[in-house]
N, C-alpha and C positions, 0 to 999 in steps of 0.2 A: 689568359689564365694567370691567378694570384703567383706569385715568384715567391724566394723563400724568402726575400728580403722583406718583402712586402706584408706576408707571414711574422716574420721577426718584429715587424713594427706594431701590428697589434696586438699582441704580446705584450709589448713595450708600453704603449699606452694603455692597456688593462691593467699593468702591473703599475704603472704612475698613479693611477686612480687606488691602488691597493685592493686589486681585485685581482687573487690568485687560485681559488677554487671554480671548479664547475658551477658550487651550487650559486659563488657569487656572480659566477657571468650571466646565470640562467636571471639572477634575478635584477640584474646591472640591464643585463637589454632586454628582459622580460617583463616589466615592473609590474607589480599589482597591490592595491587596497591592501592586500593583507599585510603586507610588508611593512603597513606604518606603525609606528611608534605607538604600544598601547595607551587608550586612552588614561589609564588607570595613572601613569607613568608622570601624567601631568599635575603640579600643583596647581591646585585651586581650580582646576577646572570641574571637577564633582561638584562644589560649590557654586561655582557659576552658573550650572545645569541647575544645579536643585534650586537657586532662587529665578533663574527666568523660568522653569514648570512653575513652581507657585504663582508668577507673575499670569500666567496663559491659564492656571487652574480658577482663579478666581476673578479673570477676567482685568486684571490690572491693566492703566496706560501705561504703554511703553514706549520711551523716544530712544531711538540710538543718535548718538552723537557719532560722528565720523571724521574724517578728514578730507582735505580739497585733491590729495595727489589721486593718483590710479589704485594705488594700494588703500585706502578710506573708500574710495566710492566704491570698489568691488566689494571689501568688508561689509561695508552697509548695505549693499546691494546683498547679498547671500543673506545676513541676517536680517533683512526687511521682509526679501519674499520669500523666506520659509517661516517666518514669522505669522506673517497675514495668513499662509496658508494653513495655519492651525485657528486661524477664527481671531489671532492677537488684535485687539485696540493699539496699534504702535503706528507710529512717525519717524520721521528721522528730521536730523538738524544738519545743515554742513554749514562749518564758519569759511567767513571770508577771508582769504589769505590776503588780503589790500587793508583791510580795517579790525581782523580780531586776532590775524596770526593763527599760528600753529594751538591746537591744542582747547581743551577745555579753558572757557574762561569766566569769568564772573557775570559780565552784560551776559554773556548768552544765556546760561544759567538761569539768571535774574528774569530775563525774557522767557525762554522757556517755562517758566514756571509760572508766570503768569496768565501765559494762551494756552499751554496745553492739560495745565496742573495732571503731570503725570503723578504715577506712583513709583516709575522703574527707570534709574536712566542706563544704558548699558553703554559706555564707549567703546571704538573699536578703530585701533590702531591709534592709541592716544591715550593717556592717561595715567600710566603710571609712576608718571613724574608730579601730576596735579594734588597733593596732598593740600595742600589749601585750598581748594576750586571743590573739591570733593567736599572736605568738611563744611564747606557754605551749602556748598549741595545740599549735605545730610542734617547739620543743627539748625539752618538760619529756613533752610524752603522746606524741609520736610520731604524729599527724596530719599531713595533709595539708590545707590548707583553697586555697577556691577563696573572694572574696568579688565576690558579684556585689550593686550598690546603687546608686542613686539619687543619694544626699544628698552634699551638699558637704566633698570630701575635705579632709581636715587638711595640713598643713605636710609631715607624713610620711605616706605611705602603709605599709598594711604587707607584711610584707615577707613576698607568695606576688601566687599569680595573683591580679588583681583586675580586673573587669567593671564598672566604671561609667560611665555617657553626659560629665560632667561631665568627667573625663578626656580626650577627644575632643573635634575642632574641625569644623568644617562639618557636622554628625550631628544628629538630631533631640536636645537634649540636655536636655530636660524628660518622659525617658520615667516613670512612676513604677514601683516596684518589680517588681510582675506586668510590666509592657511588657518590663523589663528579662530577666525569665524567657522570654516568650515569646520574645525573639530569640533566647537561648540553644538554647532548644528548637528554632528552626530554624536554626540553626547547625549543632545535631547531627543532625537529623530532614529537613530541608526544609522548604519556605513549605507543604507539605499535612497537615506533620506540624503544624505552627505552629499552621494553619488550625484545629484541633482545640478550640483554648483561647482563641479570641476572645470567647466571651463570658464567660470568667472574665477577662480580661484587662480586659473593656472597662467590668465593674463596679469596678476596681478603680482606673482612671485614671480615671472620673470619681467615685468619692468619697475619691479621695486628692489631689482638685482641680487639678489639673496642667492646664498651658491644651491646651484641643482644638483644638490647630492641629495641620497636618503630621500626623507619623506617628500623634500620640493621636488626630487626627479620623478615620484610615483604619480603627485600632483599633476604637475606638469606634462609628463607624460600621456597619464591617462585623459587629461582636460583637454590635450591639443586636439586628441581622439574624438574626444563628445566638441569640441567647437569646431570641427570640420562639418562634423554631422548635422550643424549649424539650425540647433533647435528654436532659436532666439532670433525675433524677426529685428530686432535694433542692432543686433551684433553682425547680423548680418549683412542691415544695412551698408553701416560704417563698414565693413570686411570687404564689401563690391565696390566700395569707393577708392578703396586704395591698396588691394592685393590681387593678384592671379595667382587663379589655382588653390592649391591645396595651402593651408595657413601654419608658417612653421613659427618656430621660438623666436626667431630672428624678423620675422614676420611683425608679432608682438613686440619685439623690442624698437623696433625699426620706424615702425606705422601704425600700429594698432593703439601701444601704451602712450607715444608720445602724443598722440591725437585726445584720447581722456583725459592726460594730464593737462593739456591746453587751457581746457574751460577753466580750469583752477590758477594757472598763471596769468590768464588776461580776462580774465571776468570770472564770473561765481559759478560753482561746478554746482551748486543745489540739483538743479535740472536734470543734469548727466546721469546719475541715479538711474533716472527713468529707463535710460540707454537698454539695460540688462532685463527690464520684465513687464514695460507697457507692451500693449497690442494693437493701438491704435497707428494705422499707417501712415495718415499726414503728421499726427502728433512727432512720430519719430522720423520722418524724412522732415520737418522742421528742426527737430534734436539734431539728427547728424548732419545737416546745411552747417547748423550754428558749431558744432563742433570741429569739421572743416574749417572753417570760416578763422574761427578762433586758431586752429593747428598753423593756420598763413600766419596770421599777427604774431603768432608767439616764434616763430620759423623769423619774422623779420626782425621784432625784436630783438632775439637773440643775435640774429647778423650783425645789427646796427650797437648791440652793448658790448661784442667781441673786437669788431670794429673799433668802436671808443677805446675800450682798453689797451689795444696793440698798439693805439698812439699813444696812448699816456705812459705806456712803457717805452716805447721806440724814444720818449724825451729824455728817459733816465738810464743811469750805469745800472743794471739789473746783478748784474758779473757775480756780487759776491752776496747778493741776498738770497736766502735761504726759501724766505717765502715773503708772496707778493700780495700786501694789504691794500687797495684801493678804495678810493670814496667820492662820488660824488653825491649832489643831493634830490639830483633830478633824474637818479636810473629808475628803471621798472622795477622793484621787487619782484616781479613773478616770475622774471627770467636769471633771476642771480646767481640761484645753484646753477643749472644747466649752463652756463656761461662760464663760470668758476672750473667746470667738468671740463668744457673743450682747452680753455687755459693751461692744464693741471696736465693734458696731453700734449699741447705743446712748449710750454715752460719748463714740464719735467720738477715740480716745485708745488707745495701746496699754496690756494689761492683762497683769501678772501674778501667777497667781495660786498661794499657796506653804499646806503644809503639813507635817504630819511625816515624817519617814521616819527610825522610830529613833532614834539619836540627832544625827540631821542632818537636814535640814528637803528637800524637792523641790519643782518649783514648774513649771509648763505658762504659756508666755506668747503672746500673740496681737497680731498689729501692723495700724495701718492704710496703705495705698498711700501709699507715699511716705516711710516710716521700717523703717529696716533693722534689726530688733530685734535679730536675732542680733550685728550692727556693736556695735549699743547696750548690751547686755550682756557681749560678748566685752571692749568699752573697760573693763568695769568689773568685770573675770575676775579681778581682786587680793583680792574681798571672796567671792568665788566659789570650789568646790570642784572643777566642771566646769563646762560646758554645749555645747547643741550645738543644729542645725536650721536654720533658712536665714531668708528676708528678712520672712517673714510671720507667722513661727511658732520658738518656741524651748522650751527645756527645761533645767534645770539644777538644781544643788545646793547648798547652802546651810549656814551654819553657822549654827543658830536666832536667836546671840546678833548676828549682824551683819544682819538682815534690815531693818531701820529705816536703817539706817547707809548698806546699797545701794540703799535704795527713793532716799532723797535723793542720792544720787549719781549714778543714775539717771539721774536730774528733771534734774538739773543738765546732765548730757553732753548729753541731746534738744536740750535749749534751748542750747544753743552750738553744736551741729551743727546741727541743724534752727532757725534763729532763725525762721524766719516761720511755723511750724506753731503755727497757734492751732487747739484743739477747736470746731468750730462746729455745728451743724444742718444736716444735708447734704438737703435737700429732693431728693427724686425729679422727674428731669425726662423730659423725651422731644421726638422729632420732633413734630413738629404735624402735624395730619392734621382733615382735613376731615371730617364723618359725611354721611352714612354710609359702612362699610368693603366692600368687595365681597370676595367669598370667594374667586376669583381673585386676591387681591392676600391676601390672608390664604394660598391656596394658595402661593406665590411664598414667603411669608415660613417656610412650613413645609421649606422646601428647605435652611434655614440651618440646621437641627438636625443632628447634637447640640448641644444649644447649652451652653457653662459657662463655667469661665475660660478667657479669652483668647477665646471667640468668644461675647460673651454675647447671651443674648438680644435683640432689636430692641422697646425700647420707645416708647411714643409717647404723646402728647398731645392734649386737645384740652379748648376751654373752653365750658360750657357754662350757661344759665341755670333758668329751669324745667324739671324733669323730670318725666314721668311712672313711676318706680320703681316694683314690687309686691314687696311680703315673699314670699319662697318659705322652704320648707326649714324649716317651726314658724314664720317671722318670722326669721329669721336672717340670711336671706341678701338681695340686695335684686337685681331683672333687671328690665329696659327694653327694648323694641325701638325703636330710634334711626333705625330705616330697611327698607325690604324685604330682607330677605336678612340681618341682621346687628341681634344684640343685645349691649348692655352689661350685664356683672354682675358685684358687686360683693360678696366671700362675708364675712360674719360683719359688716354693715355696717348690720343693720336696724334695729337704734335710732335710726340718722342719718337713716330714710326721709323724716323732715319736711324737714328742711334740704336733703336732695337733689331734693327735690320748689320747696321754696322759689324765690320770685325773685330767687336772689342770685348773682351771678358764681361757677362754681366751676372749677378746672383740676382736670382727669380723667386721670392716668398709668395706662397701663394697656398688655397684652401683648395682641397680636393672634392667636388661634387658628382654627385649619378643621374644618370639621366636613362630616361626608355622613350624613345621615339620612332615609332614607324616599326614596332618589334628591334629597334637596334640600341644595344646596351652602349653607352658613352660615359669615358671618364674626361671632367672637364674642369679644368685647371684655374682657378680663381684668380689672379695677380693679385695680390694689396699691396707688392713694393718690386719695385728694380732696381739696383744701387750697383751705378760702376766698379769694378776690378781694376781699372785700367784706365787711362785717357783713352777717349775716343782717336778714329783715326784722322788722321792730317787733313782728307776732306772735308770732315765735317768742323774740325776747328776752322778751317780757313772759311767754311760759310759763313759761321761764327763773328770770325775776326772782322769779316765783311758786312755783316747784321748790324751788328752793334754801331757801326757808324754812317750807314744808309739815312738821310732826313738828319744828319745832324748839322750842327753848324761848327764852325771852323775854331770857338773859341769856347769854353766852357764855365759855369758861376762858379764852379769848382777848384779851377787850375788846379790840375793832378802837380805833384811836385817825383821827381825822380828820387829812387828809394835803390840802398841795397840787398842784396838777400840776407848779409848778415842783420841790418836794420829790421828787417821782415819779423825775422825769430824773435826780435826784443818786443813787438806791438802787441796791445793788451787790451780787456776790452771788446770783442767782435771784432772776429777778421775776416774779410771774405777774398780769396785769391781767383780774379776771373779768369783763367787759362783759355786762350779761343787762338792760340798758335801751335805747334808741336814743339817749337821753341821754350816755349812760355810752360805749356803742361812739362815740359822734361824739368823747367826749373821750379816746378810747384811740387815735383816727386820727394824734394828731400821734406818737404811739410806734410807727406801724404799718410804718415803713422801718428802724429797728432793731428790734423785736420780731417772732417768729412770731408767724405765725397759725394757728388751731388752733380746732376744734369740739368741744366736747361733753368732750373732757379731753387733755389734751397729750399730743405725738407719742414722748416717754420720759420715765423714771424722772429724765432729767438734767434738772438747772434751768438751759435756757436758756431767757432771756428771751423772756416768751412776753404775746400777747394771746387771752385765751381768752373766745370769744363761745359765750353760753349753756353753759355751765360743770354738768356732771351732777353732781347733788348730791352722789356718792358717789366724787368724782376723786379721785382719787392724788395731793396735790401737796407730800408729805411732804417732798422735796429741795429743795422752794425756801425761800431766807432770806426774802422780803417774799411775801403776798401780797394786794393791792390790787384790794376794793370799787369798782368805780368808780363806781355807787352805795351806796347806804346800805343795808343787807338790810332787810328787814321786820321778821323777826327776828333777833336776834345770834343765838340758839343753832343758827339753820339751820348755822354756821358749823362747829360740831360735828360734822355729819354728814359731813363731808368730811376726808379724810387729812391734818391738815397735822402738819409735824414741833414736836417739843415746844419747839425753841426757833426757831419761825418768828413774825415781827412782823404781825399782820394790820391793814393799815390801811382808811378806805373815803374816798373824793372825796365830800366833801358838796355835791350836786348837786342844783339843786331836780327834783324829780318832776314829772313830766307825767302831768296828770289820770286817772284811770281810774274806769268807768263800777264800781259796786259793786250787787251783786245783793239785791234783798231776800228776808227770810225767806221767802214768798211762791216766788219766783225761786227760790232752791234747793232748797225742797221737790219743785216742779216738773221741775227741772231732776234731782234724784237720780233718781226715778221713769225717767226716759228714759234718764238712763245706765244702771242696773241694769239696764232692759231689753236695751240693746244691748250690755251684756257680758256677760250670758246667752248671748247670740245669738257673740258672736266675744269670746274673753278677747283683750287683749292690744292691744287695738286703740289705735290710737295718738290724740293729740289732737282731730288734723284730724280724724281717722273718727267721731268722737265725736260731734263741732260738726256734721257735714253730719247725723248718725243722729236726735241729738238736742238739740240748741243753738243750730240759726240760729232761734229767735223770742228769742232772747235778744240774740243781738250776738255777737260775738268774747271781749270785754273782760272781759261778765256772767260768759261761762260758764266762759272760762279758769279765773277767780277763783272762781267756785262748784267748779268740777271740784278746784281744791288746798284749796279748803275741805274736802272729802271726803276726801281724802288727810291732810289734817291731822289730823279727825278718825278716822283710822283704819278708815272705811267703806268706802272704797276704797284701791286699792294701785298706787304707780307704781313703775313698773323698766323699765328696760332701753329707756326714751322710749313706753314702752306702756301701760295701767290695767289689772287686772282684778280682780275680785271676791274679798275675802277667804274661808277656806273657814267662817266663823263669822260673823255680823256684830252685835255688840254695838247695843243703841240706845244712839245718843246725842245730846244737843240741840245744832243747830247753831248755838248761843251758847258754846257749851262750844270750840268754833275758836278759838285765840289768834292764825291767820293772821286770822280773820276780821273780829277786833276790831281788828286792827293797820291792815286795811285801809279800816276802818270809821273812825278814825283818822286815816288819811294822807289820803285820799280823800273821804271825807265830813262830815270837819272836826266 
């Protein structure tokens, strides 16, 4: 049953959203057609209607001109096929984002007019910025053009009809492209004719991210409705290729939108058009092959341009730049924005990112809340050829030789505009909420979808100590049930299953879902973060300590240099504090109210200061300028094993050691015998499972230190927080360990 707390919190977020009456909840979770924005309300859209009827009354060519993203090809797609279905002569055009760029342009124009000599051009999600591109349209070819769009109009508009919400005052004015179509279409048609295209409309406002209030939540809403009911044999297709079940926003955002957008980043989306209203079966399982096909390339693309960039930062002091201009001449333009995007979340910083075009350079830039990129590069439109886009997102043109010259210019204007924006680590937070969750209040929370920008998701928190976690999914994934009716889980998190299990304070953000299976209502607990309270316990540091220098070698390219803690506080730059002693975590506590904290390898590529407990031998921490031992390794060359950048300083706090119990020959002879048998039995298995299978007549300490003896000498294999059996196993004497003489050593004096 819902609790009162649980009660208090819906409340809470209805009243976030500014919804404090009846009538607005009825129509907040009730959405309907009626609700939208009368058409009356819009400029220029009466005009837009009454010159495409005239276009359909006497039979006029009509091209629509579109765009290569998701939001262009739904627009064209909605105003194509209620087009033809009134008897229209029309076409469409989609430019190539590799060779015509964004937007109405001249060649195309010029071409267009040549093969298809319309009378009508009507753009859609483009244009309103084209005040030259138009006028050649209208005096030099003899067109006609209608521009109907979205994006924030210029100084001048151009000079024919134009349909954009931003023009208009009291109006839903955040419609994206396709929304902009669909009104049109019931302008001319009526809300039954409209009704038609809701769920091309509603994939296209939520992966052209436009916040889902108001009219896009009625859209959106109602479209997910009609695209379940799955009238459309090409939506369908693609929908079986890559979702179960019933198709939600997230769906769309996730799988659906980034897949259309594809065709337009790595080759010509012209085709994808077809996607939404051929009928031919091979035609479109050919379509969605190619669409697929394109989704991998642009999926690796993107890997391979984020990759690139994280080294060409990991070589520079990043520390006091504001925002991060990069260039090369041989990136993919198609992946730039979307690359710019993951940057801009892990940077915390806006990002732009530039390559060639010819003999002039382009560039996709991405901003974070609270800095007006377009503002910030329009201030500095002197060193610039064009540009254009809005508060979040921008695009422009470049001349190769001033690219350096604008990046610092830049940097400069944020920081005088923006004086208090510093890049920081934005930790995930959430309501607090008590466990267990009841599937009635999980129900309750399922009434706020769609959810995106402007109505996001409802996350939550809660802190917790012991867990009992099980690996699912090969060991991948990690699931708990926290309570009757309602499980936690955690995807792609099962290396961490020790420390989730551990006694150590952790905060759990996570998203609340409902589920019905088998008649049983279920509230199921999403994870997207876990971030330590606390050092882990002395166990698991001392695996740790032992990890790290298992396969190392005795001397390291690095030579750590010994450091004191007051020296520590003075280092600048990216710090990363590895704590894997209890020692060592007690002397990273006094860094722990300026440093993150962080398990197993830091939260990004960026080097914020960070305190990293139990530190995976194989961490990333190529971006940091210092990183700090806060014990002594066992070995230096464990140091090796780990990413760091070629001119990072590695130092370590010389700490004395806390004794540790050392296994005899005897003791690990015994002890390998019972591991090999139980990873026969389950590869993969973690520490703990090991010690309870076969380890407790030893102790903790023995076997830990036996179990990385093995690993040292290459009998056994650790990954991913797991052990299991090489597919060969060489003999070799376990004298032959250089962990094991170290510890023989430190330990046994």
């Amino acid at each position: 049953m819902e609790s009162a707390r649980e009660r208090e919190i819906i409340n809470s977020l209805l009243a976030e959203r500014g919804i404090k009456s009846e009538e607005e909840k009825i129509n907040f979770f009730s959405p309907s057609l009626g609700a939208l924005t009368p058409l009356k309300a819009y400029q220029g859209l009466a005009q837009a209607a009454e010159r495409v009827k005239q276009a359909l009354d006497e039979r006029q060519k009509i091209v629509i001109y579109g765009d290569y993203d998701c939001d262009g090809l739904c627009a064209t797609a909605i105003l194509y096929e209620y087009l033809t279905s009134r008897g229209a002569d029309c076409g469409y055009y989609i430019p190539n984002r590799h060779t015509e760029g964004y937007g109405l342009n001249f060649d195309a124009l010029a071409d267009i007019a040549e093969r298809e000599f319309p009378d009508l051009i009507i753009s859609v999600d483009c244009g309103v910025t084209s005040v030259d591109e138009v006028r050649f349209a209208v005096e030099d070819l003899g067109m006609d053009v209608v521009v109907t769009d979205h994006h924030e109009p210029g100084a001048e508009l151009p000079d024919c009809v134009v349909f954009d919400p931003k023009l208009s005052e009291n109006v839903c004015r955040d419609l994206c492209g396709a929304g902009v179509a669909l009104r049109l279409v019931e302008a001319l048609g009526g809300r039954a004719a409209a009704e038609n295209f809701l769920d091309i409309a509603a994939i296209a406002t939520v992966a052209d991210v436009v916040p889902l209030t108001g009219d896009n939540r009625v859209i959106t809403s109602l479209g997910l409705v009609q695209l379940n009911k799955r009238r459309r044999r090409g939506l369908n297709m693609l929908m079986d290729s890559c979702v179960k079940g019933r198709v939600t926003a997230r769906d769309i955002a996730f799988k659906l939108g980034p897949r259309i957008n594809a065709t337009g980043r790595v080759d010509t989306a012209y085709e994808t058009v077809a996607l939404f209203y051929e009928k031919d079966a091979f035609v479109l399982e050919t379509l969605v092959k190619n669409i697929n096909e394109c989704n991998e390339r642009r999926k690796q693309f993107t890997r391979d341009l984020t990759a690139a960039c994280i080294e060409k930062l990991q070589e520079e002091d990043i520390s006091q730049r504001r925002v991060l201009v990069l260039y090369d001449p041989y990136w993919d333009d198609g992946v730039l924005g979307i690359t710019a995007s993951r940057l801009v979340e892990l940077y915390d910083r806006p990002v732009i990112l530039i390559t060639d075009s010819g003999k002039e350079a382009k560039g996709s830039g991405r901003s974070v809340e609270g800095i007006d990129i377009l503002k910030c590069v329009s201030a500095c439109s002197s060193y610039l050829i064009r540009c254009g886009g809005h508060k979040r997102a921008c695009g422009l043109t470049i001349k190769k030789s001033l690219i350096k010259e604008f990046a610092y210019i830049l940097d400069r204007f944020i920081a005088t505009e923006y004086p208090h924006f510093q890049p920081h680590f934005k930790r995930r937070t959430g309501i607090e909420l008590d466990l267990p969750v009841s599937a009635e209040f999980a129900l309750q929370l399922q009434r706020f979808e769609p959810c995106g920008e402007g109505n996001p998701r409802p996350v939550f928190s809660a802190c917790l100590e012991r867990g009992a976690f099980t690996r699912m999914g090969g060991g991948a994934h990690l699931k708990e049930n926290v309570g009757e009716g309602c499980e936690m889980v955690h995807f792609f998190a099962g290396e961490n299953v020790q420390w989730y299990n551990s006694a150590a304070k952790k905060d759990f953000v996570f998203n609340v879902e409902y589920s019905l299976f088998n008649n049983m209502e279920r509230a199921t607990l999403d994870v997207t973060a876990a971030y330590p309270l606390q050092a882990p316990p002395g166990q698991l540091l001392l695996l740790s300590h032992l990890a790290l220098s298992a396969g190392g070698e005795e001397s390291s390219v690095f030579e750590p240099q010994p450091i004191g803690a007051e020296e520590i506080a003075a280092l600048k730059g990216g710090v990363c504090l590895l704590a894997c002693s209890q020692e060592g975590a007690q002397a990273a506590e006094r860094f722990a109210g300026q440093f993150i904290r962080a398990v197993g390898k830091p939260y990004t590529p960026c080097p914020y200061d960070t305190v990293l407990y139990c530190p995976d031998p194989q961490a990333d921490l190529a971006g940091f300028a210092h990183v700090v031992f806060m014990q002594k390794p066992l070995l230096a060359g464990g140091i090796d094993l780990m990413k760091l950048g070629k001119n990072c300083r590695v130092h370590y706090l010389d700490v004395k050691p806390r004794g540790l119990l050392v296994p005899s020959y005897a003791e690990l002879g015994e002890a390998y015998k019972g591991v090999r048998a139980a990873l026969r039995v389950k590869a993969g298995a973690s520490a703990a499972g090991l010690y309870n299978a076969a380890g407790k007549a030893l102790g903790w300490e023995k076997f830990i230190a036996a179990l990385f003896t093995f690993v040292d000498l290459g009998i056994i294999i650790y990954k991913e927080g797991g052990f299991e059996l090489p597919e060969q196993v060489q003999k070799r004497e376990l004298s032959a360990s250089r962990l094991f003489r170290r510890l023989q050593e430190e330990y046994d004096g």
